[in-house]
PQR file with spaces between the fields and no chain letter, atoms N, CA, C, O and H, PARSE charges and radii, in Angstrom:
ATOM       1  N    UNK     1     -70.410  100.224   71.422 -0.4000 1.5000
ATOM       2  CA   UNK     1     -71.625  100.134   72.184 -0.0000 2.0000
ATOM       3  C    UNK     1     -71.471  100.971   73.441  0.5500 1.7000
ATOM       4  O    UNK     1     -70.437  100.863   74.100 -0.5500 1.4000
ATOM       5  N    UNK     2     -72.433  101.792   73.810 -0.4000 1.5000
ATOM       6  CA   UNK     2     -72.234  102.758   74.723 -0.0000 2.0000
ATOM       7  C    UNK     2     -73.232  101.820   76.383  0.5500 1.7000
ATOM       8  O    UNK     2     -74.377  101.369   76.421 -0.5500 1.4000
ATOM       9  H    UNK     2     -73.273  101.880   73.275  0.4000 1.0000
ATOM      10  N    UNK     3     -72.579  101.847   77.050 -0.4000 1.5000
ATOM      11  CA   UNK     3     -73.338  101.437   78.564 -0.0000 2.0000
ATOM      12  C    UNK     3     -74.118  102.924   78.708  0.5500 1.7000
ATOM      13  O    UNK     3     -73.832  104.100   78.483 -0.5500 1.4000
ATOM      14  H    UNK     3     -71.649  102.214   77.019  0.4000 1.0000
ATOM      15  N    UNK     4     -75.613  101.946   79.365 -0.4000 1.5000
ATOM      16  CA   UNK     4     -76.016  102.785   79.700 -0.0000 2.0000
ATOM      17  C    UNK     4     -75.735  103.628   81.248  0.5500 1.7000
ATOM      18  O    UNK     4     -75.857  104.803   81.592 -0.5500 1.4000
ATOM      19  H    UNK     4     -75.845  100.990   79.547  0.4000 1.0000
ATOM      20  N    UNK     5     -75.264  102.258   82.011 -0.4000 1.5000
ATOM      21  CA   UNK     5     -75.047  103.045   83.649 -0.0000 2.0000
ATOM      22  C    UNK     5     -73.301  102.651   83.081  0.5500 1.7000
ATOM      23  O    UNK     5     -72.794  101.957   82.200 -0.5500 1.4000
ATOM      24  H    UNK     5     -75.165  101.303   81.732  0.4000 1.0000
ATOM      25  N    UNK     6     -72.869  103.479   84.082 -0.4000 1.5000
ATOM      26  CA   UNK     6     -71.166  103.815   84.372 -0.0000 2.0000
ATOM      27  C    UNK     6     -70.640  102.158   84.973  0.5500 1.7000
ATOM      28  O    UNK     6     -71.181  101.389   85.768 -0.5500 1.4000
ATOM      29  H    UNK     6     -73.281  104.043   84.797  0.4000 1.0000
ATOM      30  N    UNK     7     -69.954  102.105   84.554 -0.4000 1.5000
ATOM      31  CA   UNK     7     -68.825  100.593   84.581 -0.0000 2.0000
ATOM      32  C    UNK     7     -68.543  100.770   86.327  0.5500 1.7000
ATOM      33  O    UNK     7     -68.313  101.915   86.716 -0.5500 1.4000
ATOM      34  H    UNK     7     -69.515  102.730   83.908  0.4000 1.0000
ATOM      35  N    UNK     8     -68.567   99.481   87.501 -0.4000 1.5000
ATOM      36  CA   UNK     8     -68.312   99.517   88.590 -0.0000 2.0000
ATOM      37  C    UNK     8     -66.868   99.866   88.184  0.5500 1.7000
ATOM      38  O    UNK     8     -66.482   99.671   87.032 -0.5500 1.4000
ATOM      39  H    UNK     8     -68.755   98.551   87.185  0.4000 1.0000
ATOM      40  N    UNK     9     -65.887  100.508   89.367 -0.4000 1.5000
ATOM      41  CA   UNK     9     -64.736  100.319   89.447 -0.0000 2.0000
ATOM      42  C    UNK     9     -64.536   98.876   90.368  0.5500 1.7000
ATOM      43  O    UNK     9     -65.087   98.371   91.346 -0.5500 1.4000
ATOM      44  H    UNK     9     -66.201  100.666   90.303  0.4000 1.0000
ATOM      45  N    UNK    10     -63.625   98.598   89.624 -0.4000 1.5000
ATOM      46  CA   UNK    10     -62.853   97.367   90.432 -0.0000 2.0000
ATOM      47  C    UNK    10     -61.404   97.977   90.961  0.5500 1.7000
ATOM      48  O    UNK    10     -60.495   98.643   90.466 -0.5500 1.4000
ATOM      49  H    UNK    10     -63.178   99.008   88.830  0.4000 1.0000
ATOM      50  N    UNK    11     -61.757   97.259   92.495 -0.4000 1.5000
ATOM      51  CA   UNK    11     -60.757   97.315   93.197 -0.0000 2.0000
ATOM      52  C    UNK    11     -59.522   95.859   93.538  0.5500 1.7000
ATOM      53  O    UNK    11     -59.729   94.649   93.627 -0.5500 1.4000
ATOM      54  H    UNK    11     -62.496   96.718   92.897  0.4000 1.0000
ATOM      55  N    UNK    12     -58.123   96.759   93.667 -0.4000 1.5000
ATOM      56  CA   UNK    12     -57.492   95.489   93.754 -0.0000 2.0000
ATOM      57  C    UNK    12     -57.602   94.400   94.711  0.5500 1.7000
ATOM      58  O    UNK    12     -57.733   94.524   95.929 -0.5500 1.4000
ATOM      59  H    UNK    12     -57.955   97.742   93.595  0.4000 1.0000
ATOM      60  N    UNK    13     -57.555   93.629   94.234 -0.4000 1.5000
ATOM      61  CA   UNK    13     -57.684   92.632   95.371 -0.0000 2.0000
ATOM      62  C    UNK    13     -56.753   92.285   96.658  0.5500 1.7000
ATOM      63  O    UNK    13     -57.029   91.843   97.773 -0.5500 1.4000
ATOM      64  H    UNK    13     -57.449   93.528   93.245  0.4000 1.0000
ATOM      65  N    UNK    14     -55.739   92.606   96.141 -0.4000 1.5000
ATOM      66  CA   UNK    14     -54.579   91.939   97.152 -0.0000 2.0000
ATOM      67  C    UNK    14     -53.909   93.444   97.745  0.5500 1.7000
ATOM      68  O    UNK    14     -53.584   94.322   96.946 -0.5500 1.4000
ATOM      69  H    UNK    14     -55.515   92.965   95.235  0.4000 1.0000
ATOM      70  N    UNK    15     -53.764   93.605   99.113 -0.4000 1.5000
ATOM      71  CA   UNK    15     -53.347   94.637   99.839 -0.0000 2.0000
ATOM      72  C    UNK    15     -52.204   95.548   99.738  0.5500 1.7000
ATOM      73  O    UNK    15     -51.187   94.937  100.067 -0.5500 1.4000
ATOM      74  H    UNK    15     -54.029   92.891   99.762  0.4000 1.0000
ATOM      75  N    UNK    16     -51.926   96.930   99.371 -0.4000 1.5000
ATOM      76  CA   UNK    16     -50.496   96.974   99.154 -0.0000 2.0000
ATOM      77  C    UNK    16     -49.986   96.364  100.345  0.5500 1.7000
ATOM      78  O    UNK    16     -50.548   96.108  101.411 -0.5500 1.4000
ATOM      79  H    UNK    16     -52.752   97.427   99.103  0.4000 1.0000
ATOM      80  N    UNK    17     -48.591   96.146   99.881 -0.4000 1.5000
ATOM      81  CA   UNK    17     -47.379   95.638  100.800 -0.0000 2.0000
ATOM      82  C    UNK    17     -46.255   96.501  100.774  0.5500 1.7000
ATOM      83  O    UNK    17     -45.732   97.069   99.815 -0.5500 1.4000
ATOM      84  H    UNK    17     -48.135   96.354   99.016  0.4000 1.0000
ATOM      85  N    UNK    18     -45.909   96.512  102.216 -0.4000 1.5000
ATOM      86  CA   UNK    18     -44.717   97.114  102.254 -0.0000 2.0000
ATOM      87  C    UNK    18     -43.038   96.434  102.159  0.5500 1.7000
ATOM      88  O    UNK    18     -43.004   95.204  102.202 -0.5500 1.4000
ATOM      89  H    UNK    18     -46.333   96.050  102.995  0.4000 1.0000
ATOM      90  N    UNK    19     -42.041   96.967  102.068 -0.4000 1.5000
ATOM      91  CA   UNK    19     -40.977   96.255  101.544 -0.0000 2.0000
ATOM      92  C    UNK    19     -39.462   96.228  102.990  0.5500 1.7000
ATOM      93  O    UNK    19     -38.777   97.233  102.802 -0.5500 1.4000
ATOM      94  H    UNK    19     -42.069   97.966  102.033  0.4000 1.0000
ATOM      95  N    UNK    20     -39.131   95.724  103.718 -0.4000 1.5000
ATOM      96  CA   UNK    20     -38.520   95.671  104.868 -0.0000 2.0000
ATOM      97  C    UNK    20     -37.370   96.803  104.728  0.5500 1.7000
ATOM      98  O    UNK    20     -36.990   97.274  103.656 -0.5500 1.4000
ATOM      99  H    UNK    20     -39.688   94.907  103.870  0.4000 1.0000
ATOM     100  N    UNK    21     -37.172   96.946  105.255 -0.4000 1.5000
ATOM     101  CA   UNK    21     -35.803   98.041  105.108 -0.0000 2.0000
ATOM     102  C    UNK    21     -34.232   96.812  104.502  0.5500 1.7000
ATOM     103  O    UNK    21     -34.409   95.608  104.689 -0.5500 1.4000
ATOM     104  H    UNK    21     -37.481   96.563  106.126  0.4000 1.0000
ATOM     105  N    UNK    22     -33.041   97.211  103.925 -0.4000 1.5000
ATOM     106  CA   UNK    22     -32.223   96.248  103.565 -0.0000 2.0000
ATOM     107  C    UNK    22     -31.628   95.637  104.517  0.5500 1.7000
ATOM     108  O    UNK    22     -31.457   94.420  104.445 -0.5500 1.4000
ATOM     109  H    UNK    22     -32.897   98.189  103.773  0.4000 1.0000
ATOM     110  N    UNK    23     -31.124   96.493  105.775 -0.4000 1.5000
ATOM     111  CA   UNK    23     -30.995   95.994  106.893 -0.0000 2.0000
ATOM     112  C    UNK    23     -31.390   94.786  107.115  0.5500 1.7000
ATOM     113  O    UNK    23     -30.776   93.735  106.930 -0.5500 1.4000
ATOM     114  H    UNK    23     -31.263   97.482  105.833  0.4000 1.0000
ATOM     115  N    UNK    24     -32.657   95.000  107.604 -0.4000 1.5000
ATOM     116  CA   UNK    24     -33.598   94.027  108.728 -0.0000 2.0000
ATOM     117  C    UNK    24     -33.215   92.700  107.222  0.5500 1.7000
ATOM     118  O    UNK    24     -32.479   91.753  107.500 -0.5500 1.4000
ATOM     119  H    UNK    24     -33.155   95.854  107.754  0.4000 1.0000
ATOM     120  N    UNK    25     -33.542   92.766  106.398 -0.4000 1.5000
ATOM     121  CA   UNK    25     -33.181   91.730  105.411 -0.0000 2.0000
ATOM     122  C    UNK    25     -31.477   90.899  105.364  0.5500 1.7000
ATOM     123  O    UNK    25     -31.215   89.753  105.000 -0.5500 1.4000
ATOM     124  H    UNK    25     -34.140   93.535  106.172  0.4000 1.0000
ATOM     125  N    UNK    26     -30.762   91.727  105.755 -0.4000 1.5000
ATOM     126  CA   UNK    26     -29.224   91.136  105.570 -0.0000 2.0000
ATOM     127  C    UNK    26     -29.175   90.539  106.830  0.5500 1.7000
ATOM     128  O    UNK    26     -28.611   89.448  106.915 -0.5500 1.4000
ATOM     129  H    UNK    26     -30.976   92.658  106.050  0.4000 1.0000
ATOM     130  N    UNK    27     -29.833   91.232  108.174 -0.4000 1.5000
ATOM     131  CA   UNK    27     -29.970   90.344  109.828 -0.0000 2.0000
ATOM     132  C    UNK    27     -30.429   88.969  109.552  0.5500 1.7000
ATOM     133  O    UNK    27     -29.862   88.052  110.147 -0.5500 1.4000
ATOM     134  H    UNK    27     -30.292   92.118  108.105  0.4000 1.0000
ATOM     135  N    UNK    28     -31.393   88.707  108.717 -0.4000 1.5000
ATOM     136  CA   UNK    28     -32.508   87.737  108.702 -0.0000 2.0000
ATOM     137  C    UNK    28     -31.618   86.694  107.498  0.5500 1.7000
ATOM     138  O    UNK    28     -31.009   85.816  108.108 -0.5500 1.4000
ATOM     139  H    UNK    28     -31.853   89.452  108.233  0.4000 1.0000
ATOM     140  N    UNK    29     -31.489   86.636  106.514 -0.4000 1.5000
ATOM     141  CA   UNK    29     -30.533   86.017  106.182 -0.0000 2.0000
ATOM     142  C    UNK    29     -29.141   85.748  106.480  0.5500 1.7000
ATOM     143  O    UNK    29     -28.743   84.714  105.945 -0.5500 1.4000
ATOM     144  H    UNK    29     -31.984   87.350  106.018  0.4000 1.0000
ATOM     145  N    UNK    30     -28.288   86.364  107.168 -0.4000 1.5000
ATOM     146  CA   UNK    30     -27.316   85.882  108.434 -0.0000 2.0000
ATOM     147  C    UNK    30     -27.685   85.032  109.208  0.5500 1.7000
ATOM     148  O    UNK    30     -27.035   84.047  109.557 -0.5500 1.4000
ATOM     149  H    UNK    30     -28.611   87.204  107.603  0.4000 1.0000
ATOM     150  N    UNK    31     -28.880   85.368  109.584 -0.4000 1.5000
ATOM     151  CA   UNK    31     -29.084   84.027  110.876 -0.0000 2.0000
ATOM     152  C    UNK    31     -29.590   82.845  110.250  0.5500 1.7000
ATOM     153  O    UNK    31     -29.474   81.735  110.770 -0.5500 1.4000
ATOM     154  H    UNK    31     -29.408   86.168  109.300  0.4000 1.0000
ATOM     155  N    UNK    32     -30.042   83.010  109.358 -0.4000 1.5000
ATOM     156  CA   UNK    32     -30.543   81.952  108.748 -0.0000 2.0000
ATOM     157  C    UNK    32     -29.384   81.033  107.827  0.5500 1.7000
ATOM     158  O    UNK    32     -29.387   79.858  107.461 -0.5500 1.4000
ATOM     159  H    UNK    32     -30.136   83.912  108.936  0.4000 1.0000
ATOM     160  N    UNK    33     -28.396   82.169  107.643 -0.4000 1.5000
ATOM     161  CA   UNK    33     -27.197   81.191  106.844 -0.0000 2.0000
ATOM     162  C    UNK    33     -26.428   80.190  108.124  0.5500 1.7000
ATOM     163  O    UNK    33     -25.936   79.062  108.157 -0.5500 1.4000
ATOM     164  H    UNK    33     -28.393   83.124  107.941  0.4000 1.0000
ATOM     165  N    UNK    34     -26.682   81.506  109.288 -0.4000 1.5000
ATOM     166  CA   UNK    34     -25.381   80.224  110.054 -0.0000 2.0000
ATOM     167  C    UNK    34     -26.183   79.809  111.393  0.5500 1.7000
ATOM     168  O    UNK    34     -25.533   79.760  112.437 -0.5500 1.4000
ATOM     169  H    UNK    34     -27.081   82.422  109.261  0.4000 1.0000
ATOM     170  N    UNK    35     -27.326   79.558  111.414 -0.4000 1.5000
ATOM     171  CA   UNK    35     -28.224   78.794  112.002 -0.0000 2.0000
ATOM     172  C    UNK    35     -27.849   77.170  112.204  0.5500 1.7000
ATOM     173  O    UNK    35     -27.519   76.436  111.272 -0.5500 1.4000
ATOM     174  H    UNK    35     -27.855   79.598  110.566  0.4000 1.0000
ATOM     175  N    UNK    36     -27.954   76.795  113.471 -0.4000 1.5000
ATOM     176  CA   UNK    36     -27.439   75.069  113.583 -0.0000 2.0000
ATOM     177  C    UNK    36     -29.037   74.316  113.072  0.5500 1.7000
ATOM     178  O    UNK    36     -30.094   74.598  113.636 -0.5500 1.4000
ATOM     179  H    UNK    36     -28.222   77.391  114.228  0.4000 1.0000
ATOM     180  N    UNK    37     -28.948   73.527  112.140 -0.4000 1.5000
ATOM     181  CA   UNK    37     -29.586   72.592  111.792 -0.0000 2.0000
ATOM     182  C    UNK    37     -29.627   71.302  112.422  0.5500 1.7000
ATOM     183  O    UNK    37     -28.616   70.722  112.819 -0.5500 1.4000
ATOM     184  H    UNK    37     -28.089   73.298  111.682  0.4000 1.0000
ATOM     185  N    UNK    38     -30.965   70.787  112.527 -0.4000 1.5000
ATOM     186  CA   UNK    38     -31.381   69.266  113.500 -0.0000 2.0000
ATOM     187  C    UNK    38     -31.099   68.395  112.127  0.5500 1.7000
ATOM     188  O    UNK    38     -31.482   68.816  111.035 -0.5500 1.4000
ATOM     189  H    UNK    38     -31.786   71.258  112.204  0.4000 1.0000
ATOM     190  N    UNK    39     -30.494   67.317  112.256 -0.4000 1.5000
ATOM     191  CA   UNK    39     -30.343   66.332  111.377 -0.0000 2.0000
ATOM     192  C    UNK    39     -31.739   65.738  111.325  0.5500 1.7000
ATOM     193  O    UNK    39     -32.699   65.810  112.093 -0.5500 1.4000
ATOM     194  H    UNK    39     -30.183   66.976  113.143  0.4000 1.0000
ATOM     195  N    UNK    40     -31.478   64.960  109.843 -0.4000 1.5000
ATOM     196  CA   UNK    40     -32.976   64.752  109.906 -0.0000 2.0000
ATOM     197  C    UNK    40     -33.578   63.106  110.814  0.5500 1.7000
ATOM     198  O    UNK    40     -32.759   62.331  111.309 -0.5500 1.4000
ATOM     199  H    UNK    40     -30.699   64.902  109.219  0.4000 1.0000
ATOM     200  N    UNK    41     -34.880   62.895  110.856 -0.4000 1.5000
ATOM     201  CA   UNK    41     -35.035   61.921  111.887 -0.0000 2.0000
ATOM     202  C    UNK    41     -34.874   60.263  110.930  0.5500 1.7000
ATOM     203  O    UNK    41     -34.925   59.923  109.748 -0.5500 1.4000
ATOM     204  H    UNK    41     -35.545   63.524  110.454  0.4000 1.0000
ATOM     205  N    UNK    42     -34.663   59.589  112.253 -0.4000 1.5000
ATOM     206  CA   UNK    42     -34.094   58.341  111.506 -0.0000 2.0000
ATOM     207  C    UNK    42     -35.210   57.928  110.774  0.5500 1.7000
ATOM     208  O    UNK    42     -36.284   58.523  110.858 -0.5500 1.4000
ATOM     209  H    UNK    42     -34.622   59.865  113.214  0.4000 1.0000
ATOM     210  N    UNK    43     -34.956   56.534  109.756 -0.4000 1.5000
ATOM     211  CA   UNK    43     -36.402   55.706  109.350 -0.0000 2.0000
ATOM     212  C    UNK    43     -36.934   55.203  110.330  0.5500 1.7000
ATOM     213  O    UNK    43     -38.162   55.286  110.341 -0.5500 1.4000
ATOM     214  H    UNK    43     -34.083   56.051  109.688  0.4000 1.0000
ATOM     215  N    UNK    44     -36.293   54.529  111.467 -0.4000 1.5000
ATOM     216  CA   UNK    44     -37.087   53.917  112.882 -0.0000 2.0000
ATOM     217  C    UNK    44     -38.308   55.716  113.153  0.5500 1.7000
ATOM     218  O    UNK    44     -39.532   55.806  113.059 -0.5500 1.4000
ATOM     219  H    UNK    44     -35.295   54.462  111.459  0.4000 1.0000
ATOM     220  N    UNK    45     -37.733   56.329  113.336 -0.4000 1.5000
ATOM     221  CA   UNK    45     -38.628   57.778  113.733 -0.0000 2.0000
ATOM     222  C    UNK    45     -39.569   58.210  113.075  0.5500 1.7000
ATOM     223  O    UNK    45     -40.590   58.762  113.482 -0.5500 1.4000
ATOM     224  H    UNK    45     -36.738   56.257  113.412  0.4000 1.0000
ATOM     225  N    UNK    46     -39.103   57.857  111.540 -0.4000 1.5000
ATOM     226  CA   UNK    46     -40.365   58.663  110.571 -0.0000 2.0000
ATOM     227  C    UNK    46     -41.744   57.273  110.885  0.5500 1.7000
ATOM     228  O    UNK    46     -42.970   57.375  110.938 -0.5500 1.4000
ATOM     229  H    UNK    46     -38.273   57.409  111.209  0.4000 1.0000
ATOM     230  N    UNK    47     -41.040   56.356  111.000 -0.4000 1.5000
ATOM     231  CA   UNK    47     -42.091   54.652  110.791 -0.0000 2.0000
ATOM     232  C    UNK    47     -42.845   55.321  112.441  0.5500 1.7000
ATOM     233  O    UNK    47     -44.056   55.525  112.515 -0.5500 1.4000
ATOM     234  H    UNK    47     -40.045   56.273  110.957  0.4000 1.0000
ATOM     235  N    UNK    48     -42.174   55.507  113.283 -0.4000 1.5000
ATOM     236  CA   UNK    48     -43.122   55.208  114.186 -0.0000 2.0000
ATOM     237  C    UNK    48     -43.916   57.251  114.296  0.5500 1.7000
ATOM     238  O    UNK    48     -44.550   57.331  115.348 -0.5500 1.4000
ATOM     239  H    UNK    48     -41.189   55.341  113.223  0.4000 1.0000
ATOM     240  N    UNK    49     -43.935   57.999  113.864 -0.4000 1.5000
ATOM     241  CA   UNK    49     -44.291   59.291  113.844 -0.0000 2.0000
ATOM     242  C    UNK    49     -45.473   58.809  112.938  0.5500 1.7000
ATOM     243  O    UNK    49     -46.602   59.013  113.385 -0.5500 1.4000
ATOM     244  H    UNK    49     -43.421   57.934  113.009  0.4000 1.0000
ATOM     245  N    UNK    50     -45.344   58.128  111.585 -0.4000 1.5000
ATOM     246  CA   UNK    50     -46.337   57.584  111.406 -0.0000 2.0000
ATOM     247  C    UNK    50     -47.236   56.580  111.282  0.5500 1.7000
ATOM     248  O    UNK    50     -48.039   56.507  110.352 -0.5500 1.4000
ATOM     249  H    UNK    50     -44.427   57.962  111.222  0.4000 1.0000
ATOM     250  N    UNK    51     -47.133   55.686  112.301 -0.4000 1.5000
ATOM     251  CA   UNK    51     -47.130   54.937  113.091 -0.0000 2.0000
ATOM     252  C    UNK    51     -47.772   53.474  112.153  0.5500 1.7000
ATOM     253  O    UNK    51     -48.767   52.755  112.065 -0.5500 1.4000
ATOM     254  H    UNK    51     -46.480   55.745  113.056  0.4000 1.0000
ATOM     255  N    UNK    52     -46.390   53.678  111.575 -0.4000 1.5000
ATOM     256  CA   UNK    52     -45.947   52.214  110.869 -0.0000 2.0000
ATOM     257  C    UNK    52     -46.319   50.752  111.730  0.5500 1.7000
ATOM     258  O    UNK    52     -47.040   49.777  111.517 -0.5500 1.4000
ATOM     259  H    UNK    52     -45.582   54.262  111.647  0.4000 1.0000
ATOM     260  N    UNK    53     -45.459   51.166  112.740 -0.4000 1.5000
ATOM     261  CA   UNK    53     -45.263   50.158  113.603 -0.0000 2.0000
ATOM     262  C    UNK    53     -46.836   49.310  114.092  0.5500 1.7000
ATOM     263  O    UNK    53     -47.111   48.185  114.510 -0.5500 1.4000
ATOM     264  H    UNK    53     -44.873   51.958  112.913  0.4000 1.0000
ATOM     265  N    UNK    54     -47.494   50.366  113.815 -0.4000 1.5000
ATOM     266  CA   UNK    54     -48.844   49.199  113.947 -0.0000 2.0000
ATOM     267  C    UNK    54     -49.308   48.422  113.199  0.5500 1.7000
ATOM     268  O    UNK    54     -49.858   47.363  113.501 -0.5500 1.4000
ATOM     269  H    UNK    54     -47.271   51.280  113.475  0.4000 1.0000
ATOM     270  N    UNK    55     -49.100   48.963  111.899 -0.4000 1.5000
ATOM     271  CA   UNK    55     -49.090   48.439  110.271 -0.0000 2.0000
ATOM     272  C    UNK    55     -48.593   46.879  110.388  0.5500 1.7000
ATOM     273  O    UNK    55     -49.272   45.855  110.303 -0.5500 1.4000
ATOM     274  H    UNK    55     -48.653   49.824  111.654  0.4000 1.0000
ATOM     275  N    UNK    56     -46.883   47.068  110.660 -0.4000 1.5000
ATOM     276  CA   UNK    56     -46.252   45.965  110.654 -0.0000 2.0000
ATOM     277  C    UNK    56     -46.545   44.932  111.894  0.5500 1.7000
ATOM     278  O    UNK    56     -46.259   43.749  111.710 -0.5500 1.4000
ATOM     279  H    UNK    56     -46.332   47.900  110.729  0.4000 1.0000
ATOM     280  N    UNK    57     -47.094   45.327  113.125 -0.4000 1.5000
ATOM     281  CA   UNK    57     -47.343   44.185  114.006 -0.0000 2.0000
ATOM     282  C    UNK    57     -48.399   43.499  113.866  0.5500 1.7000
ATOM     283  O    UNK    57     -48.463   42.362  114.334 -0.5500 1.4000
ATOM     284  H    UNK    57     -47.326   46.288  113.275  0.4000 1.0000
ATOM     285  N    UNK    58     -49.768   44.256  112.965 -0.4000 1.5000
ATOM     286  CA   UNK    58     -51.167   43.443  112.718 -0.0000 2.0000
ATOM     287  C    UNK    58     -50.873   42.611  111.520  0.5500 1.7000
ATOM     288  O    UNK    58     -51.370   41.494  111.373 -0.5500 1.4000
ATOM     289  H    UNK    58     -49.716   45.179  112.584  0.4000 1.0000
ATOM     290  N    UNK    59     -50.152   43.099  110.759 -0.4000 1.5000
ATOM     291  CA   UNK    59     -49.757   42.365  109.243 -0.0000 2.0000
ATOM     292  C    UNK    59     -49.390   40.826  109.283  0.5500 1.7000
ATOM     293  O    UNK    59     -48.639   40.850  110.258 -0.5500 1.4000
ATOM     294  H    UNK    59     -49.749   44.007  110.878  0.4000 1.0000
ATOM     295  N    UNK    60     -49.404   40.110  109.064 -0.4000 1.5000
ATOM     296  CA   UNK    60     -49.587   38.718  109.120 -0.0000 2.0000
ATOM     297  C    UNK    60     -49.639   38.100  107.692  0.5500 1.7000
ATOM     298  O    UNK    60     -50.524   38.028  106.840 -0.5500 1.4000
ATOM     299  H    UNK    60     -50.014   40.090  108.272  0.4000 1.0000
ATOM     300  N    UNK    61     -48.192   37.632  107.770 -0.4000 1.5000
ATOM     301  CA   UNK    61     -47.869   37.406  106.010 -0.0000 2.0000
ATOM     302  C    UNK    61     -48.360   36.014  105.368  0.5500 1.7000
ATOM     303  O    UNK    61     -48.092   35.683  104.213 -0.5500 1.4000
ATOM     304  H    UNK    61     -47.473   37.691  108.462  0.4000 1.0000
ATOM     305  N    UNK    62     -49.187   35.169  106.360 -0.4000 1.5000
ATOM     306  CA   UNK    62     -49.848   33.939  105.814 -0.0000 2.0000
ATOM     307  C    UNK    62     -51.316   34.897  105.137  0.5500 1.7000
ATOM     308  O    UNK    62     -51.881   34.420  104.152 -0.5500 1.4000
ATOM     309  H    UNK    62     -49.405   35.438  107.298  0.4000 1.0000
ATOM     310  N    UNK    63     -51.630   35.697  105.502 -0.4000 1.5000
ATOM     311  CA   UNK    63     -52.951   36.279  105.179 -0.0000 2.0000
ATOM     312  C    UNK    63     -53.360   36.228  103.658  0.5500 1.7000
ATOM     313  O    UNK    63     -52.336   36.235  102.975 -0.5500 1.4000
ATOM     314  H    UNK    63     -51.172   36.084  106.301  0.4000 1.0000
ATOM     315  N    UNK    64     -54.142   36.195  103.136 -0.4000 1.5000
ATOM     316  CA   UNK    64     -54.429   36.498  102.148 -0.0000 2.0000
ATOM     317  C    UNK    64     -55.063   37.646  101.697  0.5500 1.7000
ATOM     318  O    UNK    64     -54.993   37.888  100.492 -0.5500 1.4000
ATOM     319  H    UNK    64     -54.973   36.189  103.692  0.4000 1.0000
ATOM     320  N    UNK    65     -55.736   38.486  102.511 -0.4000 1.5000
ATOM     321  CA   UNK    65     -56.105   39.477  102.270 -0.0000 2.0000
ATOM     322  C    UNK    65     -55.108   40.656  102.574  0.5500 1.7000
ATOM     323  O    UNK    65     -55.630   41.662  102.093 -0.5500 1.4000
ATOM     324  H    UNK    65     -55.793   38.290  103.489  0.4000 1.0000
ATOM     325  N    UNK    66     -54.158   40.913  103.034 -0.4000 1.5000
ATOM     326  CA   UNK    66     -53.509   41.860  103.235 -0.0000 2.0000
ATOM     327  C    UNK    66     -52.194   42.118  102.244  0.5500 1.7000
ATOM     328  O    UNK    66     -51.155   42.606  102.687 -0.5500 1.4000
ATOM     329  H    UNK    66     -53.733   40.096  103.424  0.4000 1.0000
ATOM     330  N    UNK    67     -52.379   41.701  100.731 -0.4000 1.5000
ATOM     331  CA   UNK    67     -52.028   42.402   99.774 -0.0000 2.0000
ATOM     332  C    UNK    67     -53.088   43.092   99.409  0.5500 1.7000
ATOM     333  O    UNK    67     -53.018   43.880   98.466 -0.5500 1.4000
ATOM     334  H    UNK    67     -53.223   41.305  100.371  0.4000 1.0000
């Protein structure tokens, strides 16, 4: 089947990219291998970051509705 008007071109979607030099790549993984790491935060820290702690002080275990 022949079109009668000419087919749009499609263009790519996604931008070329360029590729870092090997260098700048071996810097960036060095620091990242011997980089000091934060231990992670306690359960007291994660409970109150998300603020558990309010959870557990309204909670009231005679309740019946709070299963």
């Amino acid at each position: 089947m022949a079109f009668l008007f000419p087919r749009p071109k499609i263009e790519a979607a996604m931008p070329d990219t360029t590729r870092p030099p090997n260098e700048l790549v071996r810097v960036y993984f060095e620091r990242r291998t011997h980089a000091q790491l934060d231990p992670p935060p306690t359960p007291d820290e994660i409970r109150r970051q998300l603020g558990w702690h309010l959870i557990l002080t309204l909670r009231q275990p005679d309740r019946d509705d709070c299963n």
